[in-house]
C-alpha positions in Angstrom: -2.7 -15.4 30.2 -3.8 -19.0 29.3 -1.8 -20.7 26.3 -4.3 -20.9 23.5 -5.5 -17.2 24.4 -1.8 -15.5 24.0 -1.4 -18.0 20.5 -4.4 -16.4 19.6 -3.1 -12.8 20.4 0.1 -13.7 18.7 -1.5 -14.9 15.6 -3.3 -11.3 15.4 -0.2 -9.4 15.8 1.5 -11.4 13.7 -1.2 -11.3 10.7 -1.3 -7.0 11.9 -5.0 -7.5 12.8 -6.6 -5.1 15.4 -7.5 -7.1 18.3 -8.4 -7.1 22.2 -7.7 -9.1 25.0 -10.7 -9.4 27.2 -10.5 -10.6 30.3 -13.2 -11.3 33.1 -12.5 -10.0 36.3 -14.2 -12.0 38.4 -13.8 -15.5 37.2 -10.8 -15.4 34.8 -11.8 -16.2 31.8 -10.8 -14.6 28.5 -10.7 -14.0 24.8 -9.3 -12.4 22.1 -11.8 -10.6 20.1 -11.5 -9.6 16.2 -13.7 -8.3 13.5 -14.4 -11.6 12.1 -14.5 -13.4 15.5 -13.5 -14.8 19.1 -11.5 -17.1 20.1 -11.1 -18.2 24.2 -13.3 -19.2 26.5 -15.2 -15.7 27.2 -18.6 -16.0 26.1 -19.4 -12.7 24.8 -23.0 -11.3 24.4 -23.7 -10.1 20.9 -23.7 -6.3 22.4 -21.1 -6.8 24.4 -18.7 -8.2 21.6 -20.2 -4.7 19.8 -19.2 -2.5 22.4 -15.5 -4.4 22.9 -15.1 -3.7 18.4 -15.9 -0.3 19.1 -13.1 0.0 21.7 -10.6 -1.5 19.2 -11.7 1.2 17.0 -11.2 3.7 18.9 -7.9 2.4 20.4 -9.0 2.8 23.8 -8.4 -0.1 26.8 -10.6 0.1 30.3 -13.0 -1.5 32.3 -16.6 -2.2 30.8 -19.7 -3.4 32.5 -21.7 -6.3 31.2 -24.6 -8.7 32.6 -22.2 -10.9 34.1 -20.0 -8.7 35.5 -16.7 -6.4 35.0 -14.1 -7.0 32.2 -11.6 -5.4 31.2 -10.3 -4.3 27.5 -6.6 -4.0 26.3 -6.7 -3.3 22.9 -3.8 -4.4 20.7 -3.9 -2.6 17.5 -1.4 -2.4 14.6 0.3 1.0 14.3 -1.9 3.8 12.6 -0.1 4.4 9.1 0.6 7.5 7.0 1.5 7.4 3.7 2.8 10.3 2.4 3.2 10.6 -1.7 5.9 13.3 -2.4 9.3 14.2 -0.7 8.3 17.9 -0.4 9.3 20.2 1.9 5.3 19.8 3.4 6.4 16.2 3.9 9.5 17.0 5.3 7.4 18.8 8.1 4.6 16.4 8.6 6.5 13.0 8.7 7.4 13.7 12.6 4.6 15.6 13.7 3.0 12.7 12.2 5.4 10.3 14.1 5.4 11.9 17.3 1.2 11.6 17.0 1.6 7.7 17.0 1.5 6.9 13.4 4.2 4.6 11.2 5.0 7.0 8.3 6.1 6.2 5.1 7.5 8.2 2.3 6.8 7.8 -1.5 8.9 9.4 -4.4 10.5 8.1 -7.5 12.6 11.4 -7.6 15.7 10.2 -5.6 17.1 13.5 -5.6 14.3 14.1 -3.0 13.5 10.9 -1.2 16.8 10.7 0.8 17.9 9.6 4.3 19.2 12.8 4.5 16.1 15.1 4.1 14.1 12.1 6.0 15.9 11.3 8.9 14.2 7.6 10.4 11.6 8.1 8.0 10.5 5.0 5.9 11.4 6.1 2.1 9.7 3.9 -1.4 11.6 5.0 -4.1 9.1 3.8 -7.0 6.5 5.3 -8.7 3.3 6.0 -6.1 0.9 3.2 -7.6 3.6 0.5 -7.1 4.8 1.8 -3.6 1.1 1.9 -2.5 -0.3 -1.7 -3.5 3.0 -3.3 -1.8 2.1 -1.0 1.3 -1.7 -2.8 0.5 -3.2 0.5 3.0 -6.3 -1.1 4.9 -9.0 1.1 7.1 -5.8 2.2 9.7 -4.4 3.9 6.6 -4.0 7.6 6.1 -2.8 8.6 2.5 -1.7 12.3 1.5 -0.3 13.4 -1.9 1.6 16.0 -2.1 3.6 16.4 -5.2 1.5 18.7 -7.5 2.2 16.6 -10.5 -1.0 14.6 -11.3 1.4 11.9 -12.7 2.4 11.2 -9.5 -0.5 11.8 -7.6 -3.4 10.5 -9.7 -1.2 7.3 -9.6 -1.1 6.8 -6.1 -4.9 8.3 -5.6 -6.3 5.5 -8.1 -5.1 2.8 -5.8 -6.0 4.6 -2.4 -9.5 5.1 -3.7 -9.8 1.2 -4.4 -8.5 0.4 -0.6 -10.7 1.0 2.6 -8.2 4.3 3.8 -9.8 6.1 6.5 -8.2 9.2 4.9 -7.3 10.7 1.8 -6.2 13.7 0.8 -4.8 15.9 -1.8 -2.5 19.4 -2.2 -3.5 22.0 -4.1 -5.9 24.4 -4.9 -9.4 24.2 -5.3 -9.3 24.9 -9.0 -6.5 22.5 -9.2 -8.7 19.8 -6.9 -11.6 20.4 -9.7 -9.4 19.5 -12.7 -7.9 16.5 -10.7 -11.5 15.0 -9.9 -12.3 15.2 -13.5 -9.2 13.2 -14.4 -9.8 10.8 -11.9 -13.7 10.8 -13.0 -12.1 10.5 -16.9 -10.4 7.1 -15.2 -14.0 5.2 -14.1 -13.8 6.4 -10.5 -17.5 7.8 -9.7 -19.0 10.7 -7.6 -19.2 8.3 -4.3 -15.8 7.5 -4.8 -14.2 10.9 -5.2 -16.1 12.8 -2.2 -13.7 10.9 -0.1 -10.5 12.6 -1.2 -10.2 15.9 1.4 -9.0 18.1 -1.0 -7.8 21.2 -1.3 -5.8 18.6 2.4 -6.0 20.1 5.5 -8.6 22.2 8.1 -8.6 25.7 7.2 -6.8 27.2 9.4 -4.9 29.8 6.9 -1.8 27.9 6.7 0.7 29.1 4.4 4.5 28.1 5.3 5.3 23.7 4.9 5.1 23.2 8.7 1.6 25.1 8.7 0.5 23.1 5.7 1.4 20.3 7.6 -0.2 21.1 11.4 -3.6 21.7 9.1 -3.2 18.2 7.4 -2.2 16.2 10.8 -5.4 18.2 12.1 -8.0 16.8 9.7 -6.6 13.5 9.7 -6.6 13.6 13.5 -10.3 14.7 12.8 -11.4 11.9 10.1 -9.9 9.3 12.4 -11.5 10.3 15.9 -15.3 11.0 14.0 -15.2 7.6 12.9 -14.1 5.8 15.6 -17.1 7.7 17.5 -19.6 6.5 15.0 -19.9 10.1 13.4 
């Protein structure tokens, strides 16, 4: 890799942007490619730099074809987060299925009697109130965020900052009747129709789940589903 090119990667993983390396295979050349631009000496066709943004979003490296020739894609992405609001048992179940699926997990509760080391073994915990935790965590577009606590203090907090961010997922416990009285809280609060129909809520695919680690597999299955339509384009 040529000087300026791996500066350029290491600025992007330093800064946490998704990025790709793209490398001709013929001649050598290569660049790394960003949302908001390219830097190397690849010149890219205005499709082709398309087709490399939708491999970042998808997270997927390989060989493309393009007028010129073969390249090749390794996509360097940040780690996919989940940000879980409540130290429930629920959480308890999804932070390592969540982990094992790839994502950097992180725990918020102002209750310390829940949000311990002990219950969440390697787990990132946030011991402040859910609004606070989540604009330090500032969640971006590779951000999943989950409440799970049942009390709308603590999750109407930390749902009017994740409805302000770019989150590729939201959701939210409880039932539906419960969902209906939270949307009109939230709706009481200045957040419109638009904004609301993004929160999945009652969470999870219906798969009749009813113990925590159920709960869970439904939640990790719908955000597993979000994620994977979007970075198809559906």
């Amino acid at each position: 890799m040529k000087r300026a090119t791996l500066d350029a990667l290491i600025d992007a993983r330093r800064k946490g942007s998704p990025c790709a390396l793209v490398r001709d295979l013929k001649g050598g050349a290569e660049a790394i490619v960003l949302a908001d631009g390219v830097a190397g000496d690849l010149a890219l066709a205005p499709a082709v730099k398309e087709t490399v943004l939708k491999s970042i979003a998808a997270d997927k490296s390989g060989r493309l074809d393009e007028p010129n020739g073969q390249i090749f894609v390794q996509v360097f992405n940040p780690p996919v987060r989940l940000i879980v609001v409540g130290a429930v048992h629920i959480a308890q179940a999804l932070a390592p299925m969540a982990a094992l699926a790839g994502y950097g997990v992180t725990v918020i509760d102002p209750r310390r009697a829940f949000a311990t080391d002990q219950r969440f073994p390697g787990v990132t915990l946030i011991q402040e109130w859910p609004d606070d935790g989540l604009e330090g965590l500032k969640p971006d577009r590779r951000t999943a965020v989950v409440t799970l606590t049942h009390d709308p203090k603590l999750d109407d907090a930390a749902l009017s900052v994740a409805l302000k961010q770019d989150c590729f997922y939201i959701g939210s416990l409880g039932s539906k009747k419960t969902h209906a009285a939270r949307l009109s809280r939230l709706k009481r609060m200045g957040f419109s129709e638009a904004e609301l129909v993004r929160i999945h809520g009652p969470v999870g695919l219906g798969i009749g789940a009813s113990t925590p680690a159920e709960i869970a597999v439904a939640i990790l299955a719908q955000i597993t589903q979000v994620r994977r339509q979007k970075a198809n384009g559906a």
